[in-house]
C-alpha positions in Angstrom: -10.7 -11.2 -10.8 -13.0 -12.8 -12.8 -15.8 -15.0 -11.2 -14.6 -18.0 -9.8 -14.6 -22.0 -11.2 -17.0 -23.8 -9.4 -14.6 -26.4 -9.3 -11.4 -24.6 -8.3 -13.4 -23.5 -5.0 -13.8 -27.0 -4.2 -9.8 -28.0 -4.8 -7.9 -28.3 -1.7 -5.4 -25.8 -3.0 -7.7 -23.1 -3.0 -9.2 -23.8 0.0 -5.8 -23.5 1.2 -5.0 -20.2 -0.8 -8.9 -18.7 0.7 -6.8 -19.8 4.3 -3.4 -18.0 3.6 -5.5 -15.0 2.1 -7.9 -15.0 5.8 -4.8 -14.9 7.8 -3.3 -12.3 10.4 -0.1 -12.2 8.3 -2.4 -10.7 5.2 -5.3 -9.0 7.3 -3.0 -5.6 6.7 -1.9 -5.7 3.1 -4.7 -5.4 0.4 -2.2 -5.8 -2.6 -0.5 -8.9 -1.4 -4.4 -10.7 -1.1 -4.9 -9.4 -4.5 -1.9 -11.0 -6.1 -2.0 -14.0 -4.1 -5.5 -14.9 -5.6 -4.1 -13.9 -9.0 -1.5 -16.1 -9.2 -2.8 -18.7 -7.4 -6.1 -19.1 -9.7 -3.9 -18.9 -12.8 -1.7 -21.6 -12.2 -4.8 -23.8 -11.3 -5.7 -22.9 -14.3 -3.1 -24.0 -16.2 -3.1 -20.3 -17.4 1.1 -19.6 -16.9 1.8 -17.2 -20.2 -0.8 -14.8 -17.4 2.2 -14.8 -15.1 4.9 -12.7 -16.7 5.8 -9.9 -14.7 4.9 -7.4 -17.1 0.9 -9.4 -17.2 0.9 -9.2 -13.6 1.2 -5.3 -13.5 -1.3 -4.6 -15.6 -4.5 -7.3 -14.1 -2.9 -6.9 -10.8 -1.9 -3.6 -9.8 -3.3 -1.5 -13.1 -0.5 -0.6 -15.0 -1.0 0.7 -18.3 -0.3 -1.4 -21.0 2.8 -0.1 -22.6 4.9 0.6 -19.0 8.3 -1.0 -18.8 8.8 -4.2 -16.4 12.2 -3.5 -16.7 12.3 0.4 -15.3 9.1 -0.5 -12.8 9.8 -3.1 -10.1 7.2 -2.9 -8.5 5.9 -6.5 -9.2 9.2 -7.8 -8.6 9.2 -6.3 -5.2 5.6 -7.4 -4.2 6.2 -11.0 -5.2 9.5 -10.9 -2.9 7.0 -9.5 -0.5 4.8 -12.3 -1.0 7.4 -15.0 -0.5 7.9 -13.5 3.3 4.6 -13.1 4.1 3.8 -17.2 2.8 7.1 -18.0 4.8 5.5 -16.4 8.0 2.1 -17.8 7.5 3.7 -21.9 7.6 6.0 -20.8 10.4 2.9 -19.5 12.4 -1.0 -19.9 12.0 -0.3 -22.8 9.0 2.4 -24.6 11.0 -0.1 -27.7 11.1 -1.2 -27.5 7.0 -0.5 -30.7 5.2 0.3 -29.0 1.8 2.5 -25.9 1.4 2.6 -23.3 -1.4 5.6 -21.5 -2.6 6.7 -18.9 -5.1 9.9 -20.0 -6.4 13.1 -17.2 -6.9 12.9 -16.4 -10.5 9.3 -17.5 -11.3 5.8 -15.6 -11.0 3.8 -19.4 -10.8 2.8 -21.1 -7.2 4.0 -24.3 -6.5 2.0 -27.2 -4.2 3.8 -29.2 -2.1 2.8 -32.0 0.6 4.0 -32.2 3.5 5.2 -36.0 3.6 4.5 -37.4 6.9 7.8 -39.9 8.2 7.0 -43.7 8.0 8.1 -45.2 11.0 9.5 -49.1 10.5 8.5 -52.2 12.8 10.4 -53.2 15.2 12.0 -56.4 13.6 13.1 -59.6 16.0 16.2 -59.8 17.3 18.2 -63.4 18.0 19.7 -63.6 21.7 23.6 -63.0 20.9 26.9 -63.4 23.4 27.1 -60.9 25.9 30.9 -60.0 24.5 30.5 -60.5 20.9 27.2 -58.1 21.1 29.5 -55.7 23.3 32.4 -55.4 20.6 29.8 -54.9 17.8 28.0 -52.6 20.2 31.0 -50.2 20.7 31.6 -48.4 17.5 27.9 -47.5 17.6 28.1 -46.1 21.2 31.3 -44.5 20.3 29.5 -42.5 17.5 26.1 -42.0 19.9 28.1 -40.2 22.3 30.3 -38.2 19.9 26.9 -37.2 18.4 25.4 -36.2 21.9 28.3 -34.3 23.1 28.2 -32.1 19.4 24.4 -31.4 19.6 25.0 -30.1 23.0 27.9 -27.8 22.4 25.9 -26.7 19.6 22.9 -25.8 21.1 24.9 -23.9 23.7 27.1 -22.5 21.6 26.5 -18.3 22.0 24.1 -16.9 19.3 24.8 -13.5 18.7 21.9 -11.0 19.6 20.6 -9.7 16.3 21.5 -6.0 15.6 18.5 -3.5 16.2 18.2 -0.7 13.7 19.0 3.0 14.9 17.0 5.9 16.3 14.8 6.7 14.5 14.3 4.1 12.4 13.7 1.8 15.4 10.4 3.2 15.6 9.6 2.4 12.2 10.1 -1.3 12.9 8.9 -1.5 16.1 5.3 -1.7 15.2 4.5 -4.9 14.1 6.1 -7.6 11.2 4.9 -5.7 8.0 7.4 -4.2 5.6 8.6 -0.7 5.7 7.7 1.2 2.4 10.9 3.7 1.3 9.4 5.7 -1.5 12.0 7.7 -3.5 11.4 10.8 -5.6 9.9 10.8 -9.2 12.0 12.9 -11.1 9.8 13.2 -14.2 7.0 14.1 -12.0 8.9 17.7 -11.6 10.1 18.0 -15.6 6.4 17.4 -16.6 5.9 20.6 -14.3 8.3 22.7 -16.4 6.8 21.2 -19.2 3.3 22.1 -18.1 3.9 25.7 -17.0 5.7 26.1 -20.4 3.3 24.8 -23.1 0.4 26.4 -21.2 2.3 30.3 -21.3 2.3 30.0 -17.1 5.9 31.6 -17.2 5.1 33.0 -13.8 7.9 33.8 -10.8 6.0 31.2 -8.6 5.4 27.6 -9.7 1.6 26.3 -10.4 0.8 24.4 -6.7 0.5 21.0 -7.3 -2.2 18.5 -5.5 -1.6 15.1 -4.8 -5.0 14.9 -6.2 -3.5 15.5 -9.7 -0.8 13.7 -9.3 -2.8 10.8 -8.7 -5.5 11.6 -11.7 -5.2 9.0 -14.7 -5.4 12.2 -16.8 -1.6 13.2 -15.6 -0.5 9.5 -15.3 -1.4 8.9 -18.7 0.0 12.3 -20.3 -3.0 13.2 -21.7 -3.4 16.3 -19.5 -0.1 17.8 -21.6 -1.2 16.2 -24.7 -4.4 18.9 -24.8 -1.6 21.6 -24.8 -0.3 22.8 -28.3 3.0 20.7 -28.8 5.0 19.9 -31.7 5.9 15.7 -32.5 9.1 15.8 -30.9 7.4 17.2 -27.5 4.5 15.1 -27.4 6.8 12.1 -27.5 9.1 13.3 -24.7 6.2 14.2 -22.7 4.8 10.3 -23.6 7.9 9.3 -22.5 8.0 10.8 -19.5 4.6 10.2 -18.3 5.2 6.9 -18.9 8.7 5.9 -17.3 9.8 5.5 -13.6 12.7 7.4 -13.0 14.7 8.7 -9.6 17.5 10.8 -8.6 21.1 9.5 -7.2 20.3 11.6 -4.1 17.6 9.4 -3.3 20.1 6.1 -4.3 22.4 7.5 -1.4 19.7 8.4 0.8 18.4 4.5 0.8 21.9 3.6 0.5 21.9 5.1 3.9 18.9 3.6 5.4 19.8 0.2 4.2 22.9 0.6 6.8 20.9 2.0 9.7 18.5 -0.4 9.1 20.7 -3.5 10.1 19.0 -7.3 10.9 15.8 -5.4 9.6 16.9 -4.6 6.3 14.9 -7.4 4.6 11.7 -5.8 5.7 12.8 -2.7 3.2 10.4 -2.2 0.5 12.0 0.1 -2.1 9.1 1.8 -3.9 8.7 4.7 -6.5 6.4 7.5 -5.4 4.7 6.8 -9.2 3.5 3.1 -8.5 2.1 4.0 -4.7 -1.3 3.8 -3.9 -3.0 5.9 -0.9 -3.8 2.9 0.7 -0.8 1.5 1.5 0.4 4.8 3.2 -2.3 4.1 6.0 -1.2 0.4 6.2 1.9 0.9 8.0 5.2 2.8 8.2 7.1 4.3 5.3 9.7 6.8 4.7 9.4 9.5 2.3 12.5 10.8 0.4 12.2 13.9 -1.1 10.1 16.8 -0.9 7.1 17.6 -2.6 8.8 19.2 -5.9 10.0 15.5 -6.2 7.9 13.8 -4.3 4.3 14.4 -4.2 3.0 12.0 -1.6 4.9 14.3 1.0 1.7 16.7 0.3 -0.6 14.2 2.0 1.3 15.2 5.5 1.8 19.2 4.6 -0.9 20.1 7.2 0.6 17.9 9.9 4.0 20.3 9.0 5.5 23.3 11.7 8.2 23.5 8.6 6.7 23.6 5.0 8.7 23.9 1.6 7.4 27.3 -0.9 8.8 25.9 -4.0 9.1 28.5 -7.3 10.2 28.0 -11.2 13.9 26.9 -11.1 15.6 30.1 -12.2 13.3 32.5 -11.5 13.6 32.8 -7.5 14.3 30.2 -4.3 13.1 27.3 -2.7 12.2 27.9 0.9 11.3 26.5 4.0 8.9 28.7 6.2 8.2 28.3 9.4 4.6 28.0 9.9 5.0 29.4 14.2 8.2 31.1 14.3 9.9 31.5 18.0 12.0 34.3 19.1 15.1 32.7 17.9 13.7 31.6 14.3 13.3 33.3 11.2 9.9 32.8 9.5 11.5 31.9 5.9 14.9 29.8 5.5 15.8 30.0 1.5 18.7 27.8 0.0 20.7 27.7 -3.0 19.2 29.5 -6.1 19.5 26.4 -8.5 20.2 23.0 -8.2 24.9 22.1 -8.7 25.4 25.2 -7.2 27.8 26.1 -4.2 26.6 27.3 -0.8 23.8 26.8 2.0 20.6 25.2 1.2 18.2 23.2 4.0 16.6 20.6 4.6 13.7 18.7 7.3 13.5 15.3 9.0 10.1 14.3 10.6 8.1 11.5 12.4 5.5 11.9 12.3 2.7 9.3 13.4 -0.2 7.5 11.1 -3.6 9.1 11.8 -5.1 5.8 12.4 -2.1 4.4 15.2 -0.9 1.6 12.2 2.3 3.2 11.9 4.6 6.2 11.4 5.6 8.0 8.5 9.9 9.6 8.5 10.0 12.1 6.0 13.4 13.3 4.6 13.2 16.2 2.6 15.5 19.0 1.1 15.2 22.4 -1.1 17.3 20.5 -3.5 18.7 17.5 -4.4 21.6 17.9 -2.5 20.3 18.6 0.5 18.0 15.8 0.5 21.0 14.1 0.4 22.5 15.3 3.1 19.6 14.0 5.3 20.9 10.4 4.8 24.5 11.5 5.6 23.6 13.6 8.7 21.3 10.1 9.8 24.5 7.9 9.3 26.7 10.3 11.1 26.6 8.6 15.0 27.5 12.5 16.6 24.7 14.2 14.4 22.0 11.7 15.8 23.2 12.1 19.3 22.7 16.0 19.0 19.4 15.5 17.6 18.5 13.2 20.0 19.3 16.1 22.8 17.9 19.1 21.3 14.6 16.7 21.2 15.3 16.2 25.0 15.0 12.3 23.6 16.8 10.0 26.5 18.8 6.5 25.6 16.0 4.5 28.0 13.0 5.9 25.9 10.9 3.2 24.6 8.1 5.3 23.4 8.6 7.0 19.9 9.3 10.5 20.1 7.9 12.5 17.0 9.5 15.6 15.7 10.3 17.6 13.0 14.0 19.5 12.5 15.4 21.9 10.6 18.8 21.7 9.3 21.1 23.8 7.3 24.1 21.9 5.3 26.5 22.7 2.9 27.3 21.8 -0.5 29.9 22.2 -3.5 29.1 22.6 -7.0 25.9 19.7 -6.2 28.2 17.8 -4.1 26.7 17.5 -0.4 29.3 18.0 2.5 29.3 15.5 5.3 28.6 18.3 7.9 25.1 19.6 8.6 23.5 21.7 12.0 20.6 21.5 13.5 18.5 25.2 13.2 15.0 24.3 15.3 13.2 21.5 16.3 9.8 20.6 17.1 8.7 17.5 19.5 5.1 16.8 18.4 2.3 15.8 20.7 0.2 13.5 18.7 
């Protein structure tokens, strides 16, 4: 942000907004100072054609300036964000504030409001009337006081449902503390610009190149411009624009959130849907997230491969399997556990679900990863099934009275025909992990 007015610094407003931004409610998310400020100091500005959605992605959160608002919704989703943490700020610390600033559903611009305080009347003078004329005119308004009492007291004591807590072992995942729970689904063009690269560089190797998050992350492979140095034709380079450029996912991944939207119950609102392109490494260490997809789909799985008893071996589609190998193998486990050959296909094919915790104690991280889409898949349908989760829960040794999170990772085989996941998957190893 560019230095700040003089003047705006010493309007209320922003004194207000330099409160909000010093709060405990924002003291854990970097992003949601950022764009607070942002929009904030443009609308004191006057400055509104600066708060379309697809402005606010690029000053805010560095989008490039020819990405789509309409297949990235990121900003939409941080501005909902927003709104909850402002909410939680005048319901707690700002409780006593005389002005209030909101965000209003559908627009990008803050809004000031006072807070108007009631005006109580004087007490006017009354004239000495009969005892049983005052009576009669009395009674209608006694009538309605005690109809009034008697329905604020059944109300209040009416039974309030208890709210619904979310299941093992997302529980965890909400349990520590208020801020949002990041669900990052799989970039699918992410694993086509792969093919792409191995291709136009003559890498037609059995095994795959290994991919870094480090890459991933580079504004060389965001941009394209690392597959633009490669010797392609018109029609590729604008495919390969294309895909550098879009957010897209996989309908595995719709299911899969599908699922955890369910399990999540009364704390589905503190979902925040997010595509593994638009994430920053940041906001992985600012709290709890779940990761759907392995790393062929999802590269910001790679950032917890060392923390892993179970990795995935990925190789060109075609030319061999995907695997998971067992990093210490006991004398019941095999050392390598291959699926299907290609993706659509009939047959066996695995898949891992982990919790693992955050390095710095903010939070936990569930990852939900498959050889294939299909398996993936399957991880949100084994999670939903009530029976599956109970027999996890057991071969973890995991008791109904635990409070403290158990972390783990597990290994499951499931079935699938021609793509379509079956409803059915068992458990092949676990791990209980001793942070």
């Amino acid at each position: 942000m560019a230095e700040m007015d003089p003047d705006i610094r010493k309007d209320a407003r922003w004194q207000l907004i330099e409160r909000i931004a010093a709060s405990d409610s924002f003291q854990k998310s970097t992003r949601l100072r950022e764009l607070l400020h942002f929009i904030a100091d443009r609308t004191l500005h006057d400055d509104t054609l600066s708060l379309g959605e697809h402005q606010i992605g690029m000053a805010v959160f560095g989008k490039p300036e020819d990405y789509s608002a309409v297949e990235d919704s990121s900003v939409r989703v941080q501005v909902r964000q927003l709104r909850l943490k402002l909410h939680e700020y005048f319901n707690g610390e700002g409780r006593e504030e005389t002005c209030i600033v909101e965000i209003p559903k559908g627009s990008y611009t803050a809004v000031f409001r006072s807070i108007e305080q009631q005006i109580v009347a004087p007490a006017t003078q009354t004239i000495p009337r009969p005892a049983a004329k005052l009576w009669l005119q009395m009674a209608p308004w006694t009538l309605a006081a005690f109809f009034l009492i008697t329905t604020l007291f059944a109300w209040f004591h009416r039974p309030v449902p208890a709210p619904v807590r979310s299941v093992w072992p997302l529980d965890s995942l909400f349990d520590q503390g208020n801020h949002p729970v990041l669900v990052v689904v799989a970039d699918v063009n992410y694993g086509v610009l792969e093919l792409f690269s191995g291709d136009l560089s003559g890498q037609n190797t059995d095994q795959r190149v290994t991919m870094t998050l480090e890459r991933y992350l580079s504004p060389a492979y965001r941009s394209g411009a690392e597959f633009s140095k490669a010797h392609t034709t018109n029609r590729e380079a604008r495919i390969l624009k294309y895909l550098s450029g879009s957010v897209l996912t996989s309908f595995a991944d719709l299911t899969v959130v599908n699922s955890l939207i369910q399990l999540s119950s009364d704390s589905r609102e503190r979902l925040s849907i997010r595509s593994s392109r638009s994430l920053r490494p940041s906001e992985i260490e600012e709290g709890s997230s779940i990761l759907v997809g392995g790393p062929t789909s999802n590269p910001w799985v790679l950032y917890f491969q060392d923390k892993l008893n179970f990795q995935m071996v990925q190789t060109v589609p075609g030319k061999g399997f995907n695997c998971f190998e067992d990093e210490h193998p006991t004398a019941t486990e095999q050392k390598t556990y291959c699926g299907l050959p290609v993706a659509g296909s009939s047959g066996e094919d695995y898949a891992t679900i982990s919790l693992l915790p955050l390095s710095n104690g903010h939070g936990s991280v569930l990852i939900l990863q498959g050889l294939h889409q299909e398996s993936t898949q399957s991880t949100g349908l084994f999670l939903a099934d009530v029976k599956s989760r109970q027999q996890l829960q057991q071969a973890l040794g995991i008791s109904d009275g635990s409070k403290l999170p158990v972390y783990f990772e597990a290994l499951i085989r499931t079935n699938s025909i021609d793509g379509a996941p079956m409803a059915t998957a068992s458990i092949i190893a676990t791990r209980v992990l001793h942070p």
